[in-house]
N, C-alpha and C positions, 0 to 999 in steps of 0.2 A: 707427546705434547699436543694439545688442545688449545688452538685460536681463534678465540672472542676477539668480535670487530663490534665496537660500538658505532653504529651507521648514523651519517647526516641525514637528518630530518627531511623529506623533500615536498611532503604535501601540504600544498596550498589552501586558509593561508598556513603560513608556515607554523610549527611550534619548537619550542625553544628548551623541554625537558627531556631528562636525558635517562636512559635505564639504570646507571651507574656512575655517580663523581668521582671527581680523584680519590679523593683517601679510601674510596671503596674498593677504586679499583687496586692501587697499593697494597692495600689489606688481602683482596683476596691473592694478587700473586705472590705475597709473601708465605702466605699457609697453605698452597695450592701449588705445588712445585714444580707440576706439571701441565698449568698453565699460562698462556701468553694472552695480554690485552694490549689490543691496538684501538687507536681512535680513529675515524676519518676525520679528514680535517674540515670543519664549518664554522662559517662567521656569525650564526644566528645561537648558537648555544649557549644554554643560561652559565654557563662555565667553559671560559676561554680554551683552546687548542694551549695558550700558554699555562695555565691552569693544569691541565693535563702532563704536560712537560715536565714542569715544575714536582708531579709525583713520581715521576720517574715512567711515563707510560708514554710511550712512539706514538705521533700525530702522522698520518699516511695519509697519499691521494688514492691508494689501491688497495682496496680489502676482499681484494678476489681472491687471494688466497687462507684466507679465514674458513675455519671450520662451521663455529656459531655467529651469524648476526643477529647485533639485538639494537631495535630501533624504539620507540613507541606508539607513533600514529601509521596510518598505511602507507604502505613503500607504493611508489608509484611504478607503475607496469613495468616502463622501460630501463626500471635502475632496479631489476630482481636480476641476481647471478642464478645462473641453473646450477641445480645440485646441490642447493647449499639449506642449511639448518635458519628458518627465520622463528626469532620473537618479539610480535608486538601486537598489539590492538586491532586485527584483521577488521570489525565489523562485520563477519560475512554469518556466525554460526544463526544467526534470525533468517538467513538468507535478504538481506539487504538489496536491493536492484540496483543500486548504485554502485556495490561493488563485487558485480559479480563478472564483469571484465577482469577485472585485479586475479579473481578466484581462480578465471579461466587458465592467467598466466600463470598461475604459479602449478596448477596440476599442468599444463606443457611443459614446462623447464620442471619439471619432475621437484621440486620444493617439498621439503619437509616444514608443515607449519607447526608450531606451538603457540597456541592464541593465550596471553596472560588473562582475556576475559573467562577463560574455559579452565583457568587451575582454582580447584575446588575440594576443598574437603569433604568427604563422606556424604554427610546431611544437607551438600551442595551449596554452604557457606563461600562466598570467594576467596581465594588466601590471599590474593596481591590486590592492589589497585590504588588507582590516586583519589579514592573516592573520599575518604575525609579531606582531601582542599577544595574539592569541589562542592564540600558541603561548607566547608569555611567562605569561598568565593561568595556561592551562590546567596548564604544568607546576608552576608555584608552585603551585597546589590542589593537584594531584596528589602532589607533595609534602606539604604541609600534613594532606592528608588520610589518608597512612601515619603520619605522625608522630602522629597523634592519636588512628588507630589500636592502635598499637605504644606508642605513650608514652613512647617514644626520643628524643625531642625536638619543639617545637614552634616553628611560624610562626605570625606571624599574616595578616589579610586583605588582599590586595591593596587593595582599595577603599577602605580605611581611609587609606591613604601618599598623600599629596601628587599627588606622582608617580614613573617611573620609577626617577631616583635616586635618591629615597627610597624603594622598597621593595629596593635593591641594598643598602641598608646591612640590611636583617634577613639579610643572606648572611654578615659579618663575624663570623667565629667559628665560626660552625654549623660543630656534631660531629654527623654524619652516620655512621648504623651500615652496617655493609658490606652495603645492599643492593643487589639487580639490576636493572638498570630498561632495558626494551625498548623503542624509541622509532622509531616508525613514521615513515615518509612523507621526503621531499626537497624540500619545495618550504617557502613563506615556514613555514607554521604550526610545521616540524621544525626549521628556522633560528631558531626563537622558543623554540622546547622546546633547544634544542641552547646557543643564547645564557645560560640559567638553568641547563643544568646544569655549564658549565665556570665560571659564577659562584660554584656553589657546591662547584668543587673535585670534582668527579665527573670519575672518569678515562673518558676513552671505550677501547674494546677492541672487537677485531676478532670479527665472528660466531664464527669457530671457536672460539677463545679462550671465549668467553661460555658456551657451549655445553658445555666440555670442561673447563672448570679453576672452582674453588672461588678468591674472593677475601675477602683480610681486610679490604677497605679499600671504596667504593662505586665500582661502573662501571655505565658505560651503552653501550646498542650501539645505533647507530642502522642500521635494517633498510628498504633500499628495495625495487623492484619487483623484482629478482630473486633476493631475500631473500627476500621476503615470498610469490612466485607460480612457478609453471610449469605446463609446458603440458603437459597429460592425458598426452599419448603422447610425445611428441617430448623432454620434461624439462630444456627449455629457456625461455628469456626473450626476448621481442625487445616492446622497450613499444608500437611503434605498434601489431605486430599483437594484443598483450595489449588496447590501449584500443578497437581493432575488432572484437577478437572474444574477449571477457572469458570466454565461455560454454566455452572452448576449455582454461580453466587450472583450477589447482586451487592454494588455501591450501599452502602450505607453512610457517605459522607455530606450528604446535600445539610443535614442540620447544624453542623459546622461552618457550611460557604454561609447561613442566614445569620451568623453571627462575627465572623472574623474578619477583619481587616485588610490581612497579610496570609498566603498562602506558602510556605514554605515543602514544596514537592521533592521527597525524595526516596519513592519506591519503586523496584524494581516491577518491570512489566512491560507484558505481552499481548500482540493482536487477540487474542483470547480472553483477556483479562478484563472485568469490566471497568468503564470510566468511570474515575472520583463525580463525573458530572454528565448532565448531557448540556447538548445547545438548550435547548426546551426548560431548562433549569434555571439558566438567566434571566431572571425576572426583575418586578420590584423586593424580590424578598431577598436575593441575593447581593450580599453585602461586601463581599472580596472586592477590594482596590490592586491589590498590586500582588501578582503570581510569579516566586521566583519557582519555576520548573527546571532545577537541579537536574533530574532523571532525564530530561530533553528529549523525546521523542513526539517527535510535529505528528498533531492530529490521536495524539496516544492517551494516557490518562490523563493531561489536561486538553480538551478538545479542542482549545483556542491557543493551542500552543500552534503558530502558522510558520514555524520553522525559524530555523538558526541564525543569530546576530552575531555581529562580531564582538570580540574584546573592547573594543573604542567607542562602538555603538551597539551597549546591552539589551535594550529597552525600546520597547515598540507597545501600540494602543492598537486592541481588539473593539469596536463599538459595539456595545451592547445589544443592541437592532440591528445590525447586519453581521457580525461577525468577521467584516471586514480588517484587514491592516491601518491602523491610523499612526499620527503623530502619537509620543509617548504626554503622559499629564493630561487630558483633555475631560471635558467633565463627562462626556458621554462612552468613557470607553475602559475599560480596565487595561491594567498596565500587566506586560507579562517582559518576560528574563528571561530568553534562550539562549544559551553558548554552549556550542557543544566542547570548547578547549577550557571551560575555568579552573584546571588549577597551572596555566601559564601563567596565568596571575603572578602567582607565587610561588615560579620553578623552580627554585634553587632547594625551596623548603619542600617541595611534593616531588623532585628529582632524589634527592635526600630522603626522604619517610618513602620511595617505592625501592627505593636499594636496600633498603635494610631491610625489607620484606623478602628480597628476592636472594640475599644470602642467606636468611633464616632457616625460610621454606622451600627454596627451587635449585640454586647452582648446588647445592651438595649434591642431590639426587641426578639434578641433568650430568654434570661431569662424573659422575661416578657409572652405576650400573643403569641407573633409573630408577623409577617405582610407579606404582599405578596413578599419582597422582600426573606426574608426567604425562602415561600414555592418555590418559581422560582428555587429556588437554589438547592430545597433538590431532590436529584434524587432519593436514596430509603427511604421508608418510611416503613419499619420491613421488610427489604428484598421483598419490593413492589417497581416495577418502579410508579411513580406518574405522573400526567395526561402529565406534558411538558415533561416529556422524555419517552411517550411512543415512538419514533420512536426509542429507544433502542431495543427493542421486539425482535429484530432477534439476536443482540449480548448478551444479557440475555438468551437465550435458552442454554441449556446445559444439 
């Protein structure tokens, strides 16, 4: 018998999604015979301890003797059990500074980690993640946060609606001014931004098009890797060599910031990888108002991304001339969206769509024998770095 603990959320601030709801979890111990899930018990979860009850699953204060725990944001130091199997959202495989105490702890209590950011298919696709709410969140704010700019119209909070279909109905009727809105990346979080904007009647149009022609009505162009990049010399595209050797391209998006409105960011990237922009870029030719940076990484491919807001307060002003922090709205400053948690937003629905991923693709395999997607993923293995992350070795020393 194999004991799954679904662990209380403890990092600050808090978050409220869960790796598995009740009916999941029902479901899998009914076709799973040889497993047992427990909950810890917490008052901040997007789905009650009664909730839980109510499927038939044990709410407990002690899940020390759990074989698997699975949380989704980092477990804070002092509430890791030694010896035991974790998965959730480390942040540490970029080697992070901020969470490389965390790392420390968990190679001393000898932890086996399996990071849900590191289960990947073959061609290094991600299989799980909350990344389409986050693209759902991210582009509602982003919206939200022109409109409040501009005063063309208004939304309100995601976090406020129920859920999903209920924040689909503040899309009924929205009159929408002909803006232009660039919308980065291919993978789940652009399918999230892409999902809200044919909701709300946003025509999409081909780069050239975006580029070349004045519209009376709103579009959007969604711009991937050989939109977005080419290579120094060569002024071509080819993505494995682009994610082997990032150092080798160069931004090709500045002619898009001289035209759009709305920045809708959502690709993946690394210290290596060049910026959609520089500072030097902001000029009078640059036309972006309001940057929702979905992908969130302060100082990364948006260079005036100056770090994480909260849920309650999205939305902060970069000034144009200094690239300082301002008020959000102000005429001299672009608006930008950092949250590193948006699909709390809408936990019950992004708790839900990351369970289903995760009995598809991962609990067969992890409770079973395993398979190499598993090992790819697990970076310690009893407080062992394992073969693909030994290029951790220098951020493990301590």
């Amino acid at each position: 018998m194999i004991k799954i603990g679904l662990i209380k959320e403890g990092k600050v601030p808090s978050d409220s999604r869960v790796a598995l709801i009740p009916a999941q979890c029902k479901w899998l111990m009914q076709h799973f015979k040889d497993i047992n899930i427990v909950v810890e018990a917490s008052n901040n979860r997007c789905f009650s301890d009664e909730e839980y009850k109510r499927a038939g699953i044990a709410v407990v204060n002690d899940i020390s003797d759990c074989d698997i725990l699975m949380g989704i944001k980092e477990v804070p130091k002092d509430a890791l059990i030694a010896n035991k199997t974790y998965l959730f959202f480390s942040h540490t495989r970029k080697k992070q500074p901020y969470n490389q105490v965390l790392f420390h702890t968990m190679i001393d209590k000898k932890i086996t980690l399996i990071d849900y950011e590191c289960l990947e298919h073959e061609d290094g696709q991600r299989v799980i993640g909350f990344g389409f709410f986050a693209g759902v969140v991210g582009a509602h704010n982003g919206m939200m946060c022109y409109g409040n700019r501009t005063g063309l119209y208004k939304l309100g909070r995601v976090y406020e609606e129920k859920d999903y279909r209920s924040l689909i109905h503040q899309y009924f009727g929205l009159k929408l001014p002909n803006v232009k809105i660039a919308v980065t990346g291919s993978g789940r979080v652009a399918h999230g931004i892409l999902e809200v904007m044919n909701l709300m009647g946003i025509t999409e149009v081909e780069p050239d098009e975006y580029l070349e022609k004045k519209f009376t009505y709103p579009v959007y162009v969604q711009l991937k890797g050989p939109d977005l990049f080419t290579h120094k010399h060569l002024k071509t595209y080819q993505r494995e060599h682009f994610h082997s050797h990032p150092t080798h391209y160069k931004s090709r998006f500045l002619p898009y910031a001289h035209c759009s409105d709305i920045l809708m960011n959502g690709i993946f990237w690394t210290e290596d990888m060049p910026r959609l922009f520089d500072l030097s870029d902001i000029d009078e030719h640059f036309a972006i108002q309001t940057i929702s940076d979905i992908t969130d990484d302060a100082h990364g491919s948006i260079p005036i991304n100056l770090g994480d807001q909260t849920i309650e307060d999205p939305v902060y002003g970069v000034d144009r001339k200094t690239f300082t922090k301002t008020a959000p709205y102000l005429p001299g400053s672009i608006d930008v969206i950092a949250v590193g948690n948006l699909p709390n937003e809408l936990p019950r629905d992004a708790s839900r769509y990351f369970g289903e991923q995760l009995i598809k693709h991962v609990l067969p395999d992890l409770l079973g024998s395993g398979n190499d997607m598993v090992e790819r993923a697990t970076i310690l293995k009893q407080g062992q770095l394992t073969n693909h992350f030994n290029y951790l070795a220098d951020y493990a020393v301590h």
